[in-house]
C-alpha positions in Angstrom: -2.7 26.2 -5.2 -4.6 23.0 -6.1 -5.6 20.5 -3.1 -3.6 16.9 -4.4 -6.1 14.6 -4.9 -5.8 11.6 -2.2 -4.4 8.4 -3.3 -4.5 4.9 -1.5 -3.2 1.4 -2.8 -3.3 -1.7 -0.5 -1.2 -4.4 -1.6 -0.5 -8.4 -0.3 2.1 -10.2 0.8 3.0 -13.0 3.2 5.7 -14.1 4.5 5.4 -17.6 4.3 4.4 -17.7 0.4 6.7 -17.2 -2.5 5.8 -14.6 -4.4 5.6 -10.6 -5.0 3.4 -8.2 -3.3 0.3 -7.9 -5.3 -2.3 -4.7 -5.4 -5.7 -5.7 -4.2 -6.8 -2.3 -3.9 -6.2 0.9 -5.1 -8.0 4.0 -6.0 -8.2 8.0 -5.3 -10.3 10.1 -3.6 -13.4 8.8 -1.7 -12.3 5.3 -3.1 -9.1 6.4 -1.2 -10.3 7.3 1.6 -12.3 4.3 2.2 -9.3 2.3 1.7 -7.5 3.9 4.8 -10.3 3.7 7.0 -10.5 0.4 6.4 -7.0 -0.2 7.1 -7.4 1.6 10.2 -10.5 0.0 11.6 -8.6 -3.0 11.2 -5.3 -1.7 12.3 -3.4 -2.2 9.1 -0.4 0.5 9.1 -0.6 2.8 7.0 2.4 4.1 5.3 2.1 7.6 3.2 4.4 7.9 0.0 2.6 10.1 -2.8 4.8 9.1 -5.2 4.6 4.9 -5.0 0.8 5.7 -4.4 0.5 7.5 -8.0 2.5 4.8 -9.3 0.5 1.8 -7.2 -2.7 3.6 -8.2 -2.1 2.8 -12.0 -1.2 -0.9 -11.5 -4.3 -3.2 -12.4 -6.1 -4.9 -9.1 -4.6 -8.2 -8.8 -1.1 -7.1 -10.3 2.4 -8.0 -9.2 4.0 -5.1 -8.3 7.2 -4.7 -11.1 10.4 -4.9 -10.4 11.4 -1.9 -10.1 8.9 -0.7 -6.8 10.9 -3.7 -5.0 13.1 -1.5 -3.3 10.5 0.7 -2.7 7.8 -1.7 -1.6 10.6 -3.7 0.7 10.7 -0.2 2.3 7.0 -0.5 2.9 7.1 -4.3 4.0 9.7 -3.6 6.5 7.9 -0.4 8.1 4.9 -2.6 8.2 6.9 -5.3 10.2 8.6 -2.8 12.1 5.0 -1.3 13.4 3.8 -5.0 13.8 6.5 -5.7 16.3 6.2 -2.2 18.2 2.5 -2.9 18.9 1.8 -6.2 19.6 
């Protein structure tokens, strides 16, 4: 069986501005794994989801994310607020 191949995308979004989460960094392997230790040096949660990574992953940097991850990325936005309010 065939190791998957580790995939990361980081995406932006605030609260306060109107507008769609937008991918400002993506990549796999190494490039992956440097973006989740970044993210966790700078305690940034991290949720895992292969499938909207693979999907993340082939959106150009600086993209919009399309309109049909919103459901998917609202899922991640609200585990990400969820977390935020746990811990601090």
């Amino acid at each position: 069986m065939k190791k998957p191949i580790k995939l990361a995308a980081a995406l932006k979004y605030e609260e306060e501005e109107p507008g769609t989460p937008i991918v400002i960094a993506s990549g796999q392997g190494e490039i992956a794994a440097r973006i989740l230790e970044i993210a966790r040096r700078e305690k940034v949660p991290v949720c895992e989801d292969q499938a909207l990574a693979q999907v993340l992953v082939a959106l150009e940097i600086g993209t919009e994310i399309p309109p049909e991850l919103y459901q998917a990325v609202a899922q991640i936005i609200a585990f990400v607020w969820q977390m935020n309010k746990k811990y601090s």
